[in-house]
C-alpha positions in Angstrom: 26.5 -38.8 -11.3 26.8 -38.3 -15.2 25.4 -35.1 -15.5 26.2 -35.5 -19.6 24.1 -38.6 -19.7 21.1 -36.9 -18.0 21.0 -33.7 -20.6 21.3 -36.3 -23.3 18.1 -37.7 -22.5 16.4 -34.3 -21.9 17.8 -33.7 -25.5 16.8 -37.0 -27.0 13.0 -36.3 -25.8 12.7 -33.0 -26.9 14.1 -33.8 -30.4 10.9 -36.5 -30.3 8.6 -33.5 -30.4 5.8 -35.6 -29.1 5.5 -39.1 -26.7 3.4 -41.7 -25.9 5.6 -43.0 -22.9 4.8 -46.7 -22.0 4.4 -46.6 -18.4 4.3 -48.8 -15.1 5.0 -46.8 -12.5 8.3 -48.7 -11.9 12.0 -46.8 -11.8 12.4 -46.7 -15.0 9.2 -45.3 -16.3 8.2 -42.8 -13.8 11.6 -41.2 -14.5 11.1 -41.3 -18.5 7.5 -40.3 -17.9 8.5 -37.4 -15.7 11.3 -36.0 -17.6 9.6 -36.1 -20.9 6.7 -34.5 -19.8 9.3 -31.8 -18.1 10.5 -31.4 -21.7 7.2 -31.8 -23.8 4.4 -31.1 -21.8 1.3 -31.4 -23.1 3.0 -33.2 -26.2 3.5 -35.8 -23.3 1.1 -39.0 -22.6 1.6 -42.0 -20.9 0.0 -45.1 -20.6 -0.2 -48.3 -18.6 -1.2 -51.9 -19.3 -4.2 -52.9 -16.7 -4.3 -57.3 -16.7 -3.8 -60.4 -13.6 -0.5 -59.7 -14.1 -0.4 -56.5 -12.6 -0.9 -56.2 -8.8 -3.6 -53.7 -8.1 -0.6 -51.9 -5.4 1.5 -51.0 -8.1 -1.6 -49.9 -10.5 -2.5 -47.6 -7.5 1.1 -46.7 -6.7 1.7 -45.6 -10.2 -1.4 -43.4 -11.4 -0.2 -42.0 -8.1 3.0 -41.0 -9.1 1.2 -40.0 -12.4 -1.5 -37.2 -10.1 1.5 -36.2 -7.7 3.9 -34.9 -10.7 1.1 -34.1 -13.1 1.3 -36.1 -16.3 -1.7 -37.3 -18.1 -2.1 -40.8 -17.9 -4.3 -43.5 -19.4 -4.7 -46.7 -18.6 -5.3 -49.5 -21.0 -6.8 -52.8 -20.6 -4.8 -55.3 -22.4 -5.7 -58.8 -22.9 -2.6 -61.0 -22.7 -4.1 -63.9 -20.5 -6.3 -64.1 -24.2 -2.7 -65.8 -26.2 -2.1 -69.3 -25.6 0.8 -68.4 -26.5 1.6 -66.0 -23.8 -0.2 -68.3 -20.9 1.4 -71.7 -22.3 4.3 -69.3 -20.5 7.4 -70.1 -23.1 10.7 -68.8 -21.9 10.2 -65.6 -24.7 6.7 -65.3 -22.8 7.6 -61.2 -22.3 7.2 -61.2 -26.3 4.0 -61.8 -26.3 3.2 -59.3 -23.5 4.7 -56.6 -24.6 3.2 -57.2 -28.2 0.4 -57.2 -26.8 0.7 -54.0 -24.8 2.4 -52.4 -28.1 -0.6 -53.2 -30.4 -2.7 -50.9 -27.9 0.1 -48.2 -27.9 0.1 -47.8 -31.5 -3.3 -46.5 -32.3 -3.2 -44.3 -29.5 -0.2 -42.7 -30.3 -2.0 -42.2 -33.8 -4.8 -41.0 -32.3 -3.4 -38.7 -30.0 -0.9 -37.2 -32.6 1.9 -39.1 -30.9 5.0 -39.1 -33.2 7.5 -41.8 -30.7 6.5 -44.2 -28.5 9.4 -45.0 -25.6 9.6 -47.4 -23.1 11.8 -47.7 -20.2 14.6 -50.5 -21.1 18.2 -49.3 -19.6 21.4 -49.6 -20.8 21.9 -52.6 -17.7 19.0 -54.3 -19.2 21.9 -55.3 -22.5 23.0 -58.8 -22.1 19.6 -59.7 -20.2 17.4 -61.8 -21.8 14.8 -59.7 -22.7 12.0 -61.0 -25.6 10.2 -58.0 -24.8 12.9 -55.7 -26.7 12.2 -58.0 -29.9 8.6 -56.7 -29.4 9.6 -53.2 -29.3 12.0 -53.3 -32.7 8.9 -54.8 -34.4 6.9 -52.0 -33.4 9.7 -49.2 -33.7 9.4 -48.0 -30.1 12.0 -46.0 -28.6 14.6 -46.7 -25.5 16.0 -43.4 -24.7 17.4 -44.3 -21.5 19.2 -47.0 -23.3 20.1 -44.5 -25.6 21.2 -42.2 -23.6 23.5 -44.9 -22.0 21.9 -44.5 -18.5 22.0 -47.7 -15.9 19.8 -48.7 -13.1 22.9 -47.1 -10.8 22.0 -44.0 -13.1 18.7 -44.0 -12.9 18.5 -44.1 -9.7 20.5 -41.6 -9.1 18.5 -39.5 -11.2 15.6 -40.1 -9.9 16.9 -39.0 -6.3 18.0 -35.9 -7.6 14.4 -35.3 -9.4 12.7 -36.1 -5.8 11.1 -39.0 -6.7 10.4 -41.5 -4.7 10.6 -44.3 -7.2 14.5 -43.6 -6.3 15.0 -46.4 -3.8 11.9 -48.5 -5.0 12.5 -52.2 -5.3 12.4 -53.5 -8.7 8.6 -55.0 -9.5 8.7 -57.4 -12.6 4.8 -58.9 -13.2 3.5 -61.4 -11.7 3.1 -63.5 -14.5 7.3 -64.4 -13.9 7.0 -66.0 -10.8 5.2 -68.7 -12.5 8.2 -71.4 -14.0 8.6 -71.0 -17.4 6.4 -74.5 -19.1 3.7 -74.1 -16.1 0.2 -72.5 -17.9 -0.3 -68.9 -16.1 -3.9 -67.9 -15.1 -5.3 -65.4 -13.3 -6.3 -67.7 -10.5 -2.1 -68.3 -9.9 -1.2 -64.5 -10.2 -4.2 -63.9 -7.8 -2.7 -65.9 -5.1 0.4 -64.4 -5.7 0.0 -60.9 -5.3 -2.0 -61.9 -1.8 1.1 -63.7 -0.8 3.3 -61.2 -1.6 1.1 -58.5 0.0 1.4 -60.8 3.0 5.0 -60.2 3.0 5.1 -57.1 2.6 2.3 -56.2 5.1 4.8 -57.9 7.5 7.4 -55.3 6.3 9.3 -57.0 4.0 10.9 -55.2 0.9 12.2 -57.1 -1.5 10.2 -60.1 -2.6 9.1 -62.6 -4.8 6.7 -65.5 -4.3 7.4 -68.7 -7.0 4.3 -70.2 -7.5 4.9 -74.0 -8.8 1.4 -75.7 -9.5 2.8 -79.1 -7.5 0.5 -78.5 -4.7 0.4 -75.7 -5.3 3.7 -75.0 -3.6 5.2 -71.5 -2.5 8.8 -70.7 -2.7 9.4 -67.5 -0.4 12.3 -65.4 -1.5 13.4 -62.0 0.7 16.4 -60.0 0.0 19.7 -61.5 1.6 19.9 -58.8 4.0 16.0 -59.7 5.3 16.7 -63.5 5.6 17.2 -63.9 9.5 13.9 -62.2 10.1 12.1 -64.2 7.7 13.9 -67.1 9.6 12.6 -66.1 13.1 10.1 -68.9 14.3 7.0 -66.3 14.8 7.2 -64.5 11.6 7.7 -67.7 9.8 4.8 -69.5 11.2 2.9 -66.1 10.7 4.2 -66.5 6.8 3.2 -70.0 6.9 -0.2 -70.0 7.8 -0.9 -67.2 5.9 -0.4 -68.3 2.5 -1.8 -71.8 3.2 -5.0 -69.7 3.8 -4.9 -68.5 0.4 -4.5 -71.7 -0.6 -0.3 -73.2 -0.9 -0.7 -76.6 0.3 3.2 -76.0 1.2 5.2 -73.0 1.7 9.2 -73.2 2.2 11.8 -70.7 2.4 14.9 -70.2 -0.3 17.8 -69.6 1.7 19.5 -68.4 -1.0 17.1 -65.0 -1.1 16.5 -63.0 -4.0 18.1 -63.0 -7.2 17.9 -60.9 -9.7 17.2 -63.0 -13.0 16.4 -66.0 -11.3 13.8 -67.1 -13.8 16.2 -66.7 -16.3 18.9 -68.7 -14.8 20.1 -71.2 -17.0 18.5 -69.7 -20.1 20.2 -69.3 -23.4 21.4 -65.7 -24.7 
């Protein structure tokens, strides 16, 4: 574990003096929200972006993470699902988002006395597509975890060490990106997919993604490799089945190839 990497990002937040930390209760965040408040205290906020496309689990999860280590949180309301040009759902559709979410950061930080805002992009996130970072220049928000050269592995490993349990937690992008990039996002198609995924995951699945195509609508089921022959058992896929047909999938099929990382952006252009 880079210890060196670690104290530079303790060193990097305290030389902020003050930081509104943009927060989601995912790896990433909780870490950057825990250490800087460990660092700045009461000089320390964070906030988190309430819309369809965040799954009321992870909006409970994380102002739960925020009560059990004991950093202020608020939580905004943010109205992306507003911008055709977020819901016509281009392939730079985490632009939009994240502007959106940044023009509610910036008068609070002014408001609050706030001199940085950071936000929880790694230094494994460089060579991703990621519109959202294009967002974040415009508004002059911080990456100190990027800065400080820390990974996922890092991070992590960090987090482990810090006792949180974030350490192990799968990684959660919204629910607006299992939606193919051309097809119009609503909140009607992110409802259905959180209740599908909560379907999984009530059946103890860990990592996974539903893709919701609107031919249908049809539901592409994706588990981690290593949870593929469960979700291939002829019970629990019937059980899978029928379930999301009640919430309305007029088909459901499996992707044997499981979970990808960057699947949506598959085939993109750097």
């Amino acid at each position: 574990m880079r210890v060196d990497k670690f104290d530079q990002l303790r060193s990097l937040l305290r030389s902020y003096g003050s930081c509104l930390v943009a927060y989601s209760g995912g790896v990433d965040s909780v870490l950057l929200a825990k250490v800087a408040h460990e660092e700045l205290g009461p000089r320390m906020l964070a906030a988190i972006a309430d819309s369809p496309s965040l799954p009321r689990r992870e909006l409970a999860e994380a102002r739960e993470m925020a009560t059990r280590f004991g950093f202020p949180l608020e939580i905004l309301n943010t109205s992306e699902f507003a911008n055709p040009e977020y819901t016509a759902n281009p392939a730079n559709r985490c632009y939009f988002c994240k502007h959106e979410l940044f023009t509610h950061l910036a008068p609070l930080a002014r408001s609050r006395a706030m001199a940085v805002i950071a936000y929880g992009e790694n230094a494994s996130d460089i060579g991703d597509i990621r519109p959202g970072a294009l967002a974040a220049e415009a508004f002059a928000v911080r990456a100190p975890l990027k800065e400080a050269g820390l990974t996922k592995a890092d991070i992590r490993q960090f987090s482990a060490a810090l006792g949180l349990p974030t350490a192990d937690k799968p990684q959660m992008a919204c629910l607006s990106s299992r939606i193919p990039y051309g097809e119009i996002v609503t909140p009607e198609k992110t409802g259905m997919i959180e209740q599908a995924e909560d379907v999984l995951r009530a059946l103890g699945f860990y990592d996974v993604r539903v893709r919701h195509h609107q031919e249908g609508p049809r539901a592409s089921v994706e588990v981690g490799p290593d949870e593929l022959p469960r979700l291939r058992e002829e019970e629990t896929w019937q059980a899978v089945q029928a379930s999301l047909q009640g919430i309305g999938y007029a088909q459901v099929i499996r992707d044997e190839r499981g979970y990808r990382r960057g699947h949506l952006n598959a085939g993109q252009p750097h």
